[in-house]
VOGU-3710 file (C-alpha; in Angstrom, 3 decimals, decimal comma):
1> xxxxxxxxxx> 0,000/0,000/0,000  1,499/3,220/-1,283  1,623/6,510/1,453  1,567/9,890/-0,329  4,932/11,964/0,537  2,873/14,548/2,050  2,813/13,055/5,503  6,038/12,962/8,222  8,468/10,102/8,045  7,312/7,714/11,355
11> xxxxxxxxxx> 10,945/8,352/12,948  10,643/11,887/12,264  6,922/12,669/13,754  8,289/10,211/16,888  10,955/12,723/17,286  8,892/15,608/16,981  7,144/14,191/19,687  10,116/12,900/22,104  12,020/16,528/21,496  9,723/19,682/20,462
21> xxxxxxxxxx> 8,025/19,898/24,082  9,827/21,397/27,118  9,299/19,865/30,466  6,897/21,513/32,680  7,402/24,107/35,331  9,107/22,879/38,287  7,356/22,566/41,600  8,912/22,003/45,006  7,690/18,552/45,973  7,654/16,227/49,594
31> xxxxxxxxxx> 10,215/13,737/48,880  7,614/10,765/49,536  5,462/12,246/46,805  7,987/12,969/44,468  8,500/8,788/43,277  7,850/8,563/40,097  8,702/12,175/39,207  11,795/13,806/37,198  13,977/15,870/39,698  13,865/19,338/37,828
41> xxxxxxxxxx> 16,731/20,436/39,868  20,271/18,409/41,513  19,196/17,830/45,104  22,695/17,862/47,831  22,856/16,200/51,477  22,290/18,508/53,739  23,571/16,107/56,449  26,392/13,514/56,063  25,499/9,352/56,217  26,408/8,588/58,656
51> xxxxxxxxxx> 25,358/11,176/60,978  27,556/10,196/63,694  29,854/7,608/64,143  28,279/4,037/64,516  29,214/0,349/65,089  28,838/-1,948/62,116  28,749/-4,754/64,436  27,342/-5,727/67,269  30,010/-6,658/69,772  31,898/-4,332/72,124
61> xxxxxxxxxx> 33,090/-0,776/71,876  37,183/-0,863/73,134  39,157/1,981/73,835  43,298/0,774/73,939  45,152/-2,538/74,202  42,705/-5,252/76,009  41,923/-7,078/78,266  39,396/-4,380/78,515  36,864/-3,719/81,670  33,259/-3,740/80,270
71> xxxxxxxxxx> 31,589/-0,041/81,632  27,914/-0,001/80,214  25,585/-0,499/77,140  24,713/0,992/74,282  21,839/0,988/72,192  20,763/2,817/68,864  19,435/6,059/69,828  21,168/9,349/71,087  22,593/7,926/74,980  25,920/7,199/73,012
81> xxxxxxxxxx> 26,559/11,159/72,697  27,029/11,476/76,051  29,619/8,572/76,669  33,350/8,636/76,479  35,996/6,108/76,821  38,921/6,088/78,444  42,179/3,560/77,437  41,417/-0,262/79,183  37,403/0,057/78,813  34,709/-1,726/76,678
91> xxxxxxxxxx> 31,187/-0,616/76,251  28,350/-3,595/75,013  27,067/-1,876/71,596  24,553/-2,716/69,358  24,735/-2,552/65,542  23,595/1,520/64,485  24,583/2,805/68,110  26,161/5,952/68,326  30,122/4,844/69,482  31,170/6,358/72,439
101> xxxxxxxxxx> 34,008/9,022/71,806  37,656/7,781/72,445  36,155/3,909/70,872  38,930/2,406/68,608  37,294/-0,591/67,297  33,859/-2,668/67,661  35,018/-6,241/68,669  32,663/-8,687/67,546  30,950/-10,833/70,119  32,114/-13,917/67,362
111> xxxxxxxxxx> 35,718/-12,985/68,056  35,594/-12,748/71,842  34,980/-13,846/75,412  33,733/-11,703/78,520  33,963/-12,627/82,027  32,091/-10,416/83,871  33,222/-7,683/83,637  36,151/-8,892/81,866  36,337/-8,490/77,957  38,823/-10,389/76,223
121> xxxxxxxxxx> 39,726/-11,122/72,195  41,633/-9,835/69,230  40,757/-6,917/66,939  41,011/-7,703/63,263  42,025/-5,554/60,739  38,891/-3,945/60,188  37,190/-1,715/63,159  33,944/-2,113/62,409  33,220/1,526/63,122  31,157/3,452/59,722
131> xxxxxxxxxx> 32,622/6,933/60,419  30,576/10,013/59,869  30,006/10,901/56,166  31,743/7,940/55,404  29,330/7,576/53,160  28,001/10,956/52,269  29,383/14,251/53,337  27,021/17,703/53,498  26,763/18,977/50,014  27,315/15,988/48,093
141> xxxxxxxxxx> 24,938/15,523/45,539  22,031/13,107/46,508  19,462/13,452/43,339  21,096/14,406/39,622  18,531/17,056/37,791  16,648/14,766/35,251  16,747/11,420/37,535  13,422/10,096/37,477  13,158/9,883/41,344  12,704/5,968/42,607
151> xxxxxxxxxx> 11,499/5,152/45,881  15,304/3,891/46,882  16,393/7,747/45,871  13,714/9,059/47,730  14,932/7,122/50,779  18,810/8,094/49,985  17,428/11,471/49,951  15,755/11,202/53,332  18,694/9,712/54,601  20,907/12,657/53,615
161> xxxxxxxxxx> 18,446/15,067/55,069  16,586/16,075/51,959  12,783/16,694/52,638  11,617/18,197/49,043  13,012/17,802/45,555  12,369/20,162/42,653  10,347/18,011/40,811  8,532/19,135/36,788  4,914/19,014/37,512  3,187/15,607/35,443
171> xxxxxxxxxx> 0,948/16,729/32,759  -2,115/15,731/32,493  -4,830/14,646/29,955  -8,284/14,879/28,982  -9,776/12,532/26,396  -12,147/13,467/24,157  -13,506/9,665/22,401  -16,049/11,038/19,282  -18,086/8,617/17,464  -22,212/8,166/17,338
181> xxxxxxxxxx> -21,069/4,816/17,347  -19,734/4,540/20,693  -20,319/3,273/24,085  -18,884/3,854/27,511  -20,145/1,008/29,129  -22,711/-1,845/28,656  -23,144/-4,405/25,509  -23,097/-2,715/22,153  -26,124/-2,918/19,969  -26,153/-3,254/16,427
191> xxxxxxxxxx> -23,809/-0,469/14,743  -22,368/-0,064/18,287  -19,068/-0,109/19,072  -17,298/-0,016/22,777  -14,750/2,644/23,833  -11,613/1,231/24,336  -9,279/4,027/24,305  -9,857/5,517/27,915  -7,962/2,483/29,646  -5,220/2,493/27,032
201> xxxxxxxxxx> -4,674/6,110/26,941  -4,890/5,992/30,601  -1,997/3,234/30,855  0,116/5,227/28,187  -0,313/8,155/30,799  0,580/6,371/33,774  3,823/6,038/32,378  4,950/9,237/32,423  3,084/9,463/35,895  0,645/11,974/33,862
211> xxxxxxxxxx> -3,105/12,081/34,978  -5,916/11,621/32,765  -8,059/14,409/34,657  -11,339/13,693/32,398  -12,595/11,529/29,597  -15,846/12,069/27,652  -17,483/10,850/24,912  -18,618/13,671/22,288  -20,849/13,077/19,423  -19,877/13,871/15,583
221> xxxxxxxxxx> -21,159/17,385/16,086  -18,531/20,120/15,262  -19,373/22,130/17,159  -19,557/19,557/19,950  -16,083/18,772/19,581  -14,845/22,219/19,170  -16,745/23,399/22,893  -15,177/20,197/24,886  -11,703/21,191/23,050  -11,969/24,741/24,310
231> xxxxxxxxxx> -13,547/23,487/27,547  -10,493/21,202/28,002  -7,707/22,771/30,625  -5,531/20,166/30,816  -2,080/20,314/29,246  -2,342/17,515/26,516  -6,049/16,941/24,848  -5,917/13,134/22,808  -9,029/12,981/20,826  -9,937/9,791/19,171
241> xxxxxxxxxx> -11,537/9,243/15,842  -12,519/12,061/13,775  -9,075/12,286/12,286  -9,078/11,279/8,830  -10,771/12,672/5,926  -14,429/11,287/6,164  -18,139/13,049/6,962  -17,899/12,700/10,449  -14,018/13,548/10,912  -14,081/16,864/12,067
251> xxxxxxxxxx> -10,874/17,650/14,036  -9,087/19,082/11,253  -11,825/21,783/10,747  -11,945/22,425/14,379  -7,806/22,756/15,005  -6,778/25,379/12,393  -4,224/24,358/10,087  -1,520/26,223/11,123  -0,984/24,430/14,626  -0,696/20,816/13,033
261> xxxxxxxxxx> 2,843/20,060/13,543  2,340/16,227/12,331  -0,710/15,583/10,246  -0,770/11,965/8,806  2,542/9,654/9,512  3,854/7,311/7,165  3,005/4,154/8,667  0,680/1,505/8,707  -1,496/0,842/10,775  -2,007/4,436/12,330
271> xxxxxxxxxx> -1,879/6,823/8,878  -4,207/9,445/10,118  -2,349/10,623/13,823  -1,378/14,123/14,182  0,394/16,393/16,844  -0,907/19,961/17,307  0,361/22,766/19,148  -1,819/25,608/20,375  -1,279/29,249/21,425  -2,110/28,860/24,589
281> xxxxxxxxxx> 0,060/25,836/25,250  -2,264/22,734/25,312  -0,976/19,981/22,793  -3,704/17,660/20,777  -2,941/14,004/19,982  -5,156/12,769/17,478  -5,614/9,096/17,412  -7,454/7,317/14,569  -10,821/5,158/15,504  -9,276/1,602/14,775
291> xxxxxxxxxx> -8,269/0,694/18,032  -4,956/-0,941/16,843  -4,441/2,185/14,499  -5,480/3,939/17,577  -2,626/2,142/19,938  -0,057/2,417/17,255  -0,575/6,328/16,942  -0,554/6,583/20,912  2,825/4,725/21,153  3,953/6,952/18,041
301> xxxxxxxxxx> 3,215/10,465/19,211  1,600/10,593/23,134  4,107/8,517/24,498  6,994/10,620/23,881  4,855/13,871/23,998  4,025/13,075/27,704  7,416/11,565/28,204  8,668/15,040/27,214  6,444/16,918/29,031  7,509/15,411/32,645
311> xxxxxxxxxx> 11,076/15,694/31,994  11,844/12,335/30,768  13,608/11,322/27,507  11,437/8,400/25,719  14,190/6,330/23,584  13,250/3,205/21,041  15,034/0,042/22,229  16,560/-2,670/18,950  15,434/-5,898/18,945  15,937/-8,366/15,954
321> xxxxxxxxxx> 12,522/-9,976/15,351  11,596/-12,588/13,508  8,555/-13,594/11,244  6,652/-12,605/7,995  4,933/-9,228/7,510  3,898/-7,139/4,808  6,101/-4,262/4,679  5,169/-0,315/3,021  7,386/0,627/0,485  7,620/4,177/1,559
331> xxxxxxxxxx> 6,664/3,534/4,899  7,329/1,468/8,137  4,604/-1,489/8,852  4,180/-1,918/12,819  3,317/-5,442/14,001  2,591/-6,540/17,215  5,597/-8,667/18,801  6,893/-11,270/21,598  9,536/-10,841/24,055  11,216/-13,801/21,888
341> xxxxxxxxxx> 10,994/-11,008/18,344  8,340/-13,907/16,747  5,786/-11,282/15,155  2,285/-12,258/16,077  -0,084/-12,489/13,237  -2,048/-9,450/12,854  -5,840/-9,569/12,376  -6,189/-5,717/10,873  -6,265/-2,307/12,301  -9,740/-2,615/14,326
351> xxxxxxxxxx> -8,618/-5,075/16,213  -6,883/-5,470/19,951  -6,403/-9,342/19,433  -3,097/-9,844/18,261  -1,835/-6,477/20,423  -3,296/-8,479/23,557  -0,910/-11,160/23,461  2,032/-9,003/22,344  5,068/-7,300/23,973  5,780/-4,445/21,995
361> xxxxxxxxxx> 5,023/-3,404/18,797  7,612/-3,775/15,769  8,470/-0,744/13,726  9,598/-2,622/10,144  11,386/0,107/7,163  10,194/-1,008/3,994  14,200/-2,708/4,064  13,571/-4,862/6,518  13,867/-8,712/6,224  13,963/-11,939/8,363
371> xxxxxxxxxx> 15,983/-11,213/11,527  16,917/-7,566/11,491  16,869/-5,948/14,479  14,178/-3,068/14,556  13,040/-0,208/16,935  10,293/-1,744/19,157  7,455/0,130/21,794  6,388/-1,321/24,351  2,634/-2,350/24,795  0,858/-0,971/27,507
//
């Protein structure tokens, strides 16, 4: 099937998409709520790790040459400030208790004997003591700007003192699904069709931690479309159906002309996806009715949009797959694939079925044969 050279290259709208937008503003976010966020800003200790110094081992706490006299106990919390140690004595410690000042060593209770009060054994050649910012010193850099913050950095962070992180706000996302034909919920009747697209564009969000904020069905009515597209506030609007070049495929009278960035993408399924860019700052995804079209075109142009958008860089993974597929001469073909690179037969742009039992989906140039590796996106 021949594409007309009018529409962008399927590497070039993806890049459009993955590099145009600019991360959000930056907000100033509680570390526990930041997981799952970019870090808009590098993020330093503002105390060292270890606070204080503290015995790696629980054992005892000697100060000089042994046999040492045992004095007390210590346990985590702060009594180990107010202790010192004088040459000949040995304090009972527990693993994370503060060592007493003038300690030279933890000796292990494995590696020796008390009588008493009597505390005898050899220290080896480690002294089991973590010394303060032995691990991170005040000012050392805890989160790098651009880190998507995990909940193990979030808990380094705490550790070093750090309560909030610069963080880019997520965007977020209203869907607009147009069609007489569809339903939200219930059985379809006859010439019925159910909507699909709010879960998947939902999952697609979720990845860049993005929020789909509302979803609504609107009718092929102009000027239906055109009031829930001004009515929309959130920073991306995907709008399903209504993209190609049919009766009831409005969108391209209703966006003006000049703010298409990508309108139509050379590659099948999917042909009829575009990228706008408004004035005031919202961006429109438009994702054809065939649901596999449909997923195709949200892997092609939201997924990097709203990767952009919350500071992260989507990138396209190689894999060699492996199978039969019928490729567009001056186009890519994408076919569903499994973590093995087997293609899964395809059963046509309206359907899921093939998608369903897929891993990613295979982007195939028209030079593509048996084996090659090729860029892959992963299904949602």
């Amino acid at each position: 099937m021949q594409l007309t050279t009018a529409v962008t290259a399927w590497h070039t709208a993806y890049a459009i998409a993955r590099d145009r937008p600019a991360p959000l503003p930056a907000e100033l976010t509680p570390v526990t709520a930041a997981v799952g966020r970019v870090a808009a800003a590098p993020a330093r200790a503002r105390s060292a790790v270890p606070a204080f110094d503290t015995a790696a081992m629980d054992g005892y706490a000697v100060a000089g040459p042994g046999p040492w006299t045992l004095t007390g106990r210590v346990l985590a919390g702060p009594a180990g400030h107010r202790l010192a140690m004088t040459a000949g004595t040995a304090v009972e410690i527990a693993t994370g208790a503060v060592v007493p000042a003038g300690a030279e060593a933890v000796l292990q209770y494995e590696t020796s004997h008390r009588d008493g009060s009597a505390v005898t054994g050899t220290c080896g050649p480690r002294d089991h003591i973590r010394r303060a910012g032995a691990d991170v010193a005040a000012g050392d850099l805890v989160v790098a700007a651009g880190r998507v913050v995990t909940a193990t950095t979030a808990a380094a962070a705490v550790q070093a003192g750090v309560d909030r992180l610069w963080t880019h706000r997520p965007p977020t996302v209203t869907l607009l699904v147009t069609g007489d034909e569809v339903v939200r919920d219930g059985p379809p009747g006859p010439g019925q069709v159910r909507d699909v697209f709010t879960g998947l564009v939902e999952a697609v969000s979720a990845r860049a931690q993005a929020r789909l904020s509302d979803a609504r069905h609107v009718p092929d009515r102009p000027d239906r479309l055109q009031a829930d597209l001004d009515a929309a506030t959130s920073d991306v609007v995907v709008v399903t159906g209504a993209s190609s070049a049919g009766a009831a495929d409005h969108l391209h009278t209703v966006v003006d002309a000049r703010h298409w960035i990508v309108r139509g993408v050379a590659c099948r399924p999917g042909h009829p996806q575009g990228l706008a860019a408004l004035p005031d700052g919202r961006w429109v995804v438009s994702l054809p009715g065939n649901p596999y079209a449909g997923l195709v075109a949200a892997l092609t142009l939201l997924d990097p949009l709203l990767a952009a958008l919350s500071g992260r860089r989507a990138g396209l993974p190689r894999r060699p797959v492996t199978g039969t597929a019928r490729l567009v001469p001056d186009g890519v073909r994408i076919v569903p694939a499994r973590h093995d690179g087997t293609i899964v037969p395809a059963t046509g742009s309206g359907s899921l079925h093939a998608a369903a039992s897929a891993d990613y989906l295979a982007v195939l140039p028209a030079d593509w044969t048996n084996g090659d590796n090729a860029d892959v996106l992963e299904v949602p």
